[in-house]
N, C-alpha and C positions, 0 to 999 in steps of 0.2 A: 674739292672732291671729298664727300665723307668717309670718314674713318670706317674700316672694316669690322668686321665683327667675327671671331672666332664661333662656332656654333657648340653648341653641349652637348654635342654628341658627335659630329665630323668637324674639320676645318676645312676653310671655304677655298678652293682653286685655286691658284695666282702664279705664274709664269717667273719662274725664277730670274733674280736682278745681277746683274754681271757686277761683280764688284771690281777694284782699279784695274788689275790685269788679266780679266775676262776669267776668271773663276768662280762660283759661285760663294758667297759669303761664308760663313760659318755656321753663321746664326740662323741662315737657311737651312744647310745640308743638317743643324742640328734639329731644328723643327720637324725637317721629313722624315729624319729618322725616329723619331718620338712619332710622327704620325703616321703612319704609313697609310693609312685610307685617304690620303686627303685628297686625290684626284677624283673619289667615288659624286657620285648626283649626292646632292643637296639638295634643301625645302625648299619649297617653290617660293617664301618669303625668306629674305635671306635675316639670321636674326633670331630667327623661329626656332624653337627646340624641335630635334627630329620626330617623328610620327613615330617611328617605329626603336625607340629607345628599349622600349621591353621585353623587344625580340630574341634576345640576347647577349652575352656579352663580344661573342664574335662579329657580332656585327656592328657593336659600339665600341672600339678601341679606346684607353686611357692614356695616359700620362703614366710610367711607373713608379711610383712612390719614391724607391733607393735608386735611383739612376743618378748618379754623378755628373754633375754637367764639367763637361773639360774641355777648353774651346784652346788650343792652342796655336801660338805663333809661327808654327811649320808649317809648311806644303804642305794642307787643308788633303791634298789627294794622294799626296804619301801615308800619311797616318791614317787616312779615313776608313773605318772599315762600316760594313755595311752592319744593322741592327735590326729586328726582328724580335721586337717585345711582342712575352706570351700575354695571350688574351686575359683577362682578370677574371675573376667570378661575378662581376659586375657591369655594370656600364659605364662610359667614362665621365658620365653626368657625376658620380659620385666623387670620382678622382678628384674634380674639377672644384669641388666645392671644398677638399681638404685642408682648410684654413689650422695652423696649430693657436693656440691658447695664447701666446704672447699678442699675435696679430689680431688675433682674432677679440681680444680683448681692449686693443688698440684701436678700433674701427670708431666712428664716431656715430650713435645713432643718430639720428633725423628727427628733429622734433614734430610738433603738429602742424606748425607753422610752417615749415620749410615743407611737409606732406602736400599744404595746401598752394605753395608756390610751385611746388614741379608738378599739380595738377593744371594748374591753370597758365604757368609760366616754361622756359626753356631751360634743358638742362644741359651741361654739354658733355659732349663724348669722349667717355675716356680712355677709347684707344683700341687696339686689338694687339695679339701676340706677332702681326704679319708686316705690322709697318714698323719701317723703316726710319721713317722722317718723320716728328712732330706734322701733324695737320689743322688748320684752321679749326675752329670748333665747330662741329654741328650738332645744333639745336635740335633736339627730341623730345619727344612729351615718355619718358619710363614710367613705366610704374613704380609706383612707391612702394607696393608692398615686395619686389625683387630684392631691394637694397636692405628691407631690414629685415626680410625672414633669412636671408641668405647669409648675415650676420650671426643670427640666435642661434648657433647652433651649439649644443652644449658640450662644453671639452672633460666631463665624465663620460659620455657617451663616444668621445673619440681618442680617449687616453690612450689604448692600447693601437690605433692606428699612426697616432702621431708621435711615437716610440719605435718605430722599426715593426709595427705589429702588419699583419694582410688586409690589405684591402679590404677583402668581402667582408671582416670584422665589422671593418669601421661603415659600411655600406651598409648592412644589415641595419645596424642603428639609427640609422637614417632613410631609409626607403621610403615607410609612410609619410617623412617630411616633403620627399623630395617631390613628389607625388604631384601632394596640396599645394607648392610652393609652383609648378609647371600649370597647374590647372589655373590659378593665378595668372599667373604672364600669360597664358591663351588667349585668357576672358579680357585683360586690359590691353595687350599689344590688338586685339581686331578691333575693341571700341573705338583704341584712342588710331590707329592705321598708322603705328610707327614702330619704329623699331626697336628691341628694347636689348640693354646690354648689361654686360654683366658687372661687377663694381671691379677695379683694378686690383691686381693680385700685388700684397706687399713684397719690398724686397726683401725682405728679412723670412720671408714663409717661403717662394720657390725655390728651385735648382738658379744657377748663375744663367743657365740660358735664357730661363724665363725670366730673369730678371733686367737682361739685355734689351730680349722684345719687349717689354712690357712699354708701357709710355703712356705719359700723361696731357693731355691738353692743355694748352698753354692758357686759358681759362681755370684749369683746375693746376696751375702753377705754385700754389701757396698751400695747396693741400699737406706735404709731409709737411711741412714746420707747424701748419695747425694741430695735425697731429701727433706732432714731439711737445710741442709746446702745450697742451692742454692732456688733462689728467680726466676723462669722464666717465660716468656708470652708465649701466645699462637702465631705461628707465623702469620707473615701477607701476603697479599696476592699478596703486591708492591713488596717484595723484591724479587732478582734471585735465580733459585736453591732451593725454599722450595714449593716443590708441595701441591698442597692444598688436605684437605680430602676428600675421596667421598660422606660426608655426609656434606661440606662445600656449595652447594649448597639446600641442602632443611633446613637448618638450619640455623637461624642468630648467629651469634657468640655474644658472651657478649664481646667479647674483643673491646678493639680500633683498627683499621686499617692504624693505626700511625704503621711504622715500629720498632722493638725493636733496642735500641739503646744500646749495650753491654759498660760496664761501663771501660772496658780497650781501648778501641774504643776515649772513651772522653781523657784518661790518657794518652794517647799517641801523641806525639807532634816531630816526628822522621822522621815524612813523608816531604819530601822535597819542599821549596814553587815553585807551580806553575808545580808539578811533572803532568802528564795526568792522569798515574795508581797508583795515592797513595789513599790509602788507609787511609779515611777521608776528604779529598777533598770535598770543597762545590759544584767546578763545575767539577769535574770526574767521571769516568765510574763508579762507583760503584753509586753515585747518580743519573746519566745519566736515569742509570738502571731502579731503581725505579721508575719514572715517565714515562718512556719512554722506555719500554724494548726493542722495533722493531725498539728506535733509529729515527721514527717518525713523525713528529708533525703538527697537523692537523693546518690550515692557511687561514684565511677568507684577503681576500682584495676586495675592491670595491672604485667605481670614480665617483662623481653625481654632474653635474654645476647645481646647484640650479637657477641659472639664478637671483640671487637676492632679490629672494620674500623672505619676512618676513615671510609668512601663512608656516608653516611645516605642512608635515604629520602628520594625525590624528596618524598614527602609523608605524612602524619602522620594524616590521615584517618580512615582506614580504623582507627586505634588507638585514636586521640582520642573518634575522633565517628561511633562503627558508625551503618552503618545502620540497625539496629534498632532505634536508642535516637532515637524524636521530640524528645527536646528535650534540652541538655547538662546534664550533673550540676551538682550545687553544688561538689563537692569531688572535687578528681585528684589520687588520688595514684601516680605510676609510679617501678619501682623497675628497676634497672640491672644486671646483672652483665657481669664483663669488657666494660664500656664502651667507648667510642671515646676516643680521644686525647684529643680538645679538649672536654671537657667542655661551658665556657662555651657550645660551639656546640649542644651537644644539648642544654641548655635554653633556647636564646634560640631554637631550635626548636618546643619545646613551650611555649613564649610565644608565637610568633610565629603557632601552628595556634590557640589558642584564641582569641586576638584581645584587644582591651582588654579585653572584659568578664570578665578575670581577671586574677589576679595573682601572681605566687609568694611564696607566703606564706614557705617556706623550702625551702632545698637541702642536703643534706651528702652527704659522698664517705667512701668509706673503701679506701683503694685504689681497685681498676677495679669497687668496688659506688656505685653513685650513688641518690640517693633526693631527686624534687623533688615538694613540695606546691602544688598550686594549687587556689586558692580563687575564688569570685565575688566581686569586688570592695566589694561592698554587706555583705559577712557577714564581715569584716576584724574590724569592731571587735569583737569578741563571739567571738577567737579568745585564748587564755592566750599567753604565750609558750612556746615552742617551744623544745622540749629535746631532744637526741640523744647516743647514744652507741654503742659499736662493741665488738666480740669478733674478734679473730682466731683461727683455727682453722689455719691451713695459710701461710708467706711461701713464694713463690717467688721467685725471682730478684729478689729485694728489691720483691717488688709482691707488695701482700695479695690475691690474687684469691681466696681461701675467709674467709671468714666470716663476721658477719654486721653490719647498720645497723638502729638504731632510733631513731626517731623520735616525739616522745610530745608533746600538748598536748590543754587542755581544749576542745574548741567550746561555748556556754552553759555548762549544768552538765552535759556527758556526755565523759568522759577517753576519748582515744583513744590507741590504742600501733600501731604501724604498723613493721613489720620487715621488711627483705630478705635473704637469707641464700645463700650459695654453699656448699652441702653437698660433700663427696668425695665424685670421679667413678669412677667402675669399674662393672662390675653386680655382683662377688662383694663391696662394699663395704659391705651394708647397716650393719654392726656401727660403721664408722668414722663413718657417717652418720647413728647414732642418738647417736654419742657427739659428734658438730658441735648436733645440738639440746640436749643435757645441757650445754652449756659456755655457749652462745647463752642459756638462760633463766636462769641462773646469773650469767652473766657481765653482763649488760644491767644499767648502775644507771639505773633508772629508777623511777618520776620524781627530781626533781632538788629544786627549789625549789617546784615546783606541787602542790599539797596533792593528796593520796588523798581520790577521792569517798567511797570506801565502805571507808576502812582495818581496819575488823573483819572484813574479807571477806578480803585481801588474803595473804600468803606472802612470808617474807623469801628465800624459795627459788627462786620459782617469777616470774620480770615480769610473766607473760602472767595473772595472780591481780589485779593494782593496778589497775588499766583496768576501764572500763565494756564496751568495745569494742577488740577486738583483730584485726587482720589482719596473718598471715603471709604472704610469697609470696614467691617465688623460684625458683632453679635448685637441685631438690633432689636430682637425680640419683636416684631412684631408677627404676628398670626394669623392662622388663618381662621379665619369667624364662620360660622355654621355647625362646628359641634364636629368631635369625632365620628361620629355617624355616618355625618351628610361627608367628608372627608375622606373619607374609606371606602363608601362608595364610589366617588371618582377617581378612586386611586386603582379603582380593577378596571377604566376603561384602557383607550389606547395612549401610548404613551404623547403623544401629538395633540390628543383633545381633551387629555387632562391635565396637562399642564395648563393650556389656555382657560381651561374651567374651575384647577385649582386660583391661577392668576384673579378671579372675580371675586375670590372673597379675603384677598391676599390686603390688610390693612394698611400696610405702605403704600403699594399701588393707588387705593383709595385717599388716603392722606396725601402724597403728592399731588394728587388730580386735583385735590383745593386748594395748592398752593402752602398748606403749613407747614413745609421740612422739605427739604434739599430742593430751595430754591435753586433754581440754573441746573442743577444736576440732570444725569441719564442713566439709562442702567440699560446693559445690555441683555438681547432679549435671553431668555431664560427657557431653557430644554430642556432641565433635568427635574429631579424628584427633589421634595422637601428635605432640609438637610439636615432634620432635628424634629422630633428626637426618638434617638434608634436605643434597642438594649446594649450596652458594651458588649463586643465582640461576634456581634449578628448582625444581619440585614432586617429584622424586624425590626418595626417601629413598636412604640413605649406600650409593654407586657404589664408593667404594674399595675398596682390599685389605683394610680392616678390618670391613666389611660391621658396622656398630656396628646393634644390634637397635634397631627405632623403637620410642620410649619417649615416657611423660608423665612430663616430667623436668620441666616448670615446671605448678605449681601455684599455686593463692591460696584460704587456707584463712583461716576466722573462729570468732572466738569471743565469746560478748556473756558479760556478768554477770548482764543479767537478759533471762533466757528469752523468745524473741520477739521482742530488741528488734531485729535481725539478718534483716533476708530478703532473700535473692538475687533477682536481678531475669534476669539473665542471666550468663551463662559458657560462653563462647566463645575462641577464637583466631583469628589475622588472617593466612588462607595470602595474602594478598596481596603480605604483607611480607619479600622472600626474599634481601635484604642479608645474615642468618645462616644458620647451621646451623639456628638453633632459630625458633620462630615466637612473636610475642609473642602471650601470653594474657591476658586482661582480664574482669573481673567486674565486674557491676551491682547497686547495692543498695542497699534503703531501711535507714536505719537510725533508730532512733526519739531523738529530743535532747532532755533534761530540764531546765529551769530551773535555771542554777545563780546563784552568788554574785557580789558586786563584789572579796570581799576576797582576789582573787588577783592573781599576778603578771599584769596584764594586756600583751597584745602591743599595744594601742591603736594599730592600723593599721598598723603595721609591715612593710614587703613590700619586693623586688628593684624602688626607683624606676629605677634604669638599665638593668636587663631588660626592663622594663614600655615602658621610651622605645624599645630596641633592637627589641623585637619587632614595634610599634607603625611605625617608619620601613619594617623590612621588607614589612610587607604592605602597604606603600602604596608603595614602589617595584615591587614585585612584579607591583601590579594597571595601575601605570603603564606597565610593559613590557608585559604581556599585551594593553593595549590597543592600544599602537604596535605589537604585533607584528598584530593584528588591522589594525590599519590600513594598513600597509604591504603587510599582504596582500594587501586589498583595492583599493588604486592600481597593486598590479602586475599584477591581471587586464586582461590584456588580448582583446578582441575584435575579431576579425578577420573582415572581410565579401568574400568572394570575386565 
């Protein structure tokens, strides 16, 4: 006969059991006294939570929290007095779920696995509060999602209930779960046409009474030693394959969201180095996973000739963190030409706008070309070490302002190469500016020490061959041909059909279409105004005697190794920022990252720790001024009453 089921809102009929000398048990007379409705109609499915749960609390009776259970060994009808618990502010669905923080932290979840075995397979029943006697087990198809949202439930949110605190406290804080969690069991107790129960209440969380009726199946007979004897966390919500609970959204979990790390996982040292799918790999797929499930990773790049002024921007914003872009990339990387003076200060700059949750992974200079990496702090380890090198094209005045910086490191298993370049300036110069790129891919040794992902692909001729993923950008000086005249004329039409009408006389454009500079390369399409050259500190373009034709002289151009792994997200420029001549330009972009090896030079977190403190004190003195200047403003309003 199958096991009964207590219902969440009544308890179900049953004709009381004479026990040895025709008296009613204890553990009966204790139950009906805790229940008093329990002779009322019940769901037409027995199992089924009540219809009418919302009706009130009078018409859902509870469990009471402090009820003392005291079962004693006297004449049951001598001692017995009758009880008459007051109705709660709740229903007793809520009661019923009151699991405290020891047990409730005790429970085991359910992996994916074991989700897709009690969909497909038999679970067995674990009992009701009404029987008596262990029963056979009967097979039911439950829902999976009962057992683990009915688990989540967060013990900040139930502190002061499972302290002696009221009910309706603890009810409140949970109402909208309890909701989502019933609509739930509806939708899967009518697919699957069975019956669904609730998980067994621990001995250690009820009254003694309840702990009497409770009872286990003798199929689930190993349960408490499984779990005394196992130590487990709640899952997280990085790792693959562990779906999350439906009440995981309106709930904050008490757990960490650091993935559980299984202690046979550390013990094992069998995995082979540099294997792609072993299992414990710091840069393999099961890592990959974690941070990166769709495999990924969002990609800020940008290119600004500062033209040399010392003054920076008041702020970094507007470069860093467009508006457009809802949440910040994984990975920044901005590239400099004819810098400012003090280096040091325009990157504890760009530490100081992204905030702690980055880091500079690496800097190098080459002359007034600067190039700094930042990364998110959490995606450190799982970076190669970091390699650069430089091509000179042009010394002036004993300062290399033309040539070019590259920078190269693996992230997982996907090589990146990353270059800044100052081409010759003039408009009739294309030829000298085809021969800066022929010296630049030539001249680049790169990589260094960090192995070639894909060395049969590769060109002892060509850097931009070695790499998975390649981004050029810089100040490449080339022009646009037609004369200021004819320029300015299509700069008063609509912004949509001059950009495409500036693009025709745009010399790069023209020089890729024949093939002589950035072979394999692409440049995302292009929306905005020429980015050079403005008066300092206006939106007009060049007022002087030399009337210089407005041009897209800074670009940021890519190149992948394997097709598609590269999509623009956006490509724009920043007129906000009018400290130069030229306007920085900045690209968005997913770029896809591969499982790679251990057996490389690893960078093992390695970053600018004295940038990371310097930028860190700045915005906190920063936010400490903004507030006293706020306050100070505030004390010096004053009002005057005539």
């Amino acid at each position: 006969m199958p096991s009964k089921l207590v219902g969440l809102g009544h308890s179900e009929a049953s004709p009381p059991q004479p026990g040895a000398q025709g008296h009613p048990q204890p553990e009966d007379r204790m139950l009906k006294g805790q229940l008093p409705n329990a002779g009322k109609d019940l769901p037409a499915h027995p199992g089924s939570p009540p219809t009418n749960i919302a009706q009130g609390p009078e018409k859902s009776p509870v469990l009471p929290l402090n009820l003392p259970a005291q079962i004693s060994n006297e004449d049951p009808q001598a001692k017995a007095t009758p009880f008459t618990p007051k109705p709660p502010t709740r229903p007793r669905l809520e009661r019923a779920l009151s699991l405290d923080e020891k047990a409730w932290r005790r429970r085991r979840f359910r992996t994916s696995h074991e989700d897709l075995a009690a969909h497909g397979g038999a679970s067995p029943s674990r009992g009701s509060l009404q029987d008596e006697v262990p029963r056979p087990p009967t097979h039911t198809d439950s829902p999976p999602c009962l057992s683990t949202s009915l688990q989540e439930i967060p013990t900040s949110r139930r502190a002061q209930g499972s302290t002696g605190g009221s009910p309706s406290s603890w009810g409140h804080c949970i109402s909208g779960m309890l909701s989502t969690s019933l609509d739930l069991l509806h939708r899967d107790r009518a697919s699957a046409g069975s019956t669904a129960r609730l998980p067994a209440v621990d001995q250690k969380v009820a009254s003694h009474s309840l702990r009497s009726a409770d009872r286990v199946d003798p199929g689930q007979a190993d349960c408490k030693s499984r779990l005394q004897s196992r130590l487990l966390r709640a899952h997280s919500g990085l790792g693959p394959g562990r779906p999350l609970s439906p009440l995981a959204c309106d709930a904050k979990s008490s757990f960490s969201l650091l993935a559980p790390i299984r202690t046979k996982d550390v013990r094992s040292r069998s995995y082979l180095e540099g294997s792609l799918l072993a299992s414990g790999a710091l840069m393999g797929a099961e890592e990959l996973a974690r941070y990166f499930p769709d495999r990924n990773m969002a990609l800020f790049v940008a290119t600004w000739n500062m033209q040399g002024q010392k003054e920076l921007p008041p702020n970094l914003d507007e470069l860093l963190l467009p508006a457009e872009a809802d949440y910040a990339q994984d990975l920044y990387v901005v590239g400099v030409q004819e810098g400012c003076s003090d280096r040091r200060e325009w990157e504890t700059r760009l530490q100081e706008t992204l905030g702690p949750h980055y880091v500079t992974l690496y800097s190098a200079a080459h002359g007034a070309l600067y190039m700094s990496v930042l990364i998110r702090r959490d995606l450190i380890w799982f970076c190669s070490e970091v390699e650069s090198s430089t091509v000179t094209t042009r010394i002036v005045s004993h300062i290399k302002t033309k040539g070019a910086l590259g920078v190269s490191f693996t992230f997982f298993g996907t090589s990146f190469l990353f270059i800044t370049s100052h081409f010759t300036s003039g408009d009739g110069k294309v030829n000298e500016r085809l021969l800066d790129y022929s010296r630049t891919v030539q001249g680049l040794a790169l990589p260094k020490s960090v192995p070639d992902t894909s060395p049969y692909r590769s060109d002892a001729a060509d850097v931009t061959t070695r790499f998975d993923g390649v981004f050029w950008f810089g100040d490449f000086n080339f022009r646009l041909s037609g004369g200021r005249v004819a320029v300015e004329a299509i700069l008063k039409q609509d912004l949509g059909e001059k950009v495409s009408a500036l693009l025709q006389h745009d010399q790069l454009t023209q020089e890729m279409r024949k093939g002589s500079i950035f072979k394999g390369f692409q440049e995302p399409d292009i929306h905005f105004l020429p980015s050079y050259k403005f008066d300092v500190g206006k939106d007009s373009y060049d007022t002087t005697s030399k009337q210089r034709t407005p041009s897209y002289t800074d670009r940021v151009m890519y190149r992948s190794r394997h097709k598609g792994d590269i999509c623009p997200v956006k490509y724009s420029s920043c007129p906000g920022i009018r400290t130069s001549d030229h306007r920085p330009v900045y690209g968005l972009f997913r770029v896809k990252v591969r499982p790679g090896r251990d057996n490389i030079p690893l960078a093992a977190g390695k970053f600018d720790r004295e940038l990371y403190l310097i930028g860190i004190k700045r915005r906190i003195s920063k936010e400490i001024q903004r507030q006293q200047a706020l306050k100070n403003q505030h004390s010096s309003t004053i009002c005057t009453v005539s």
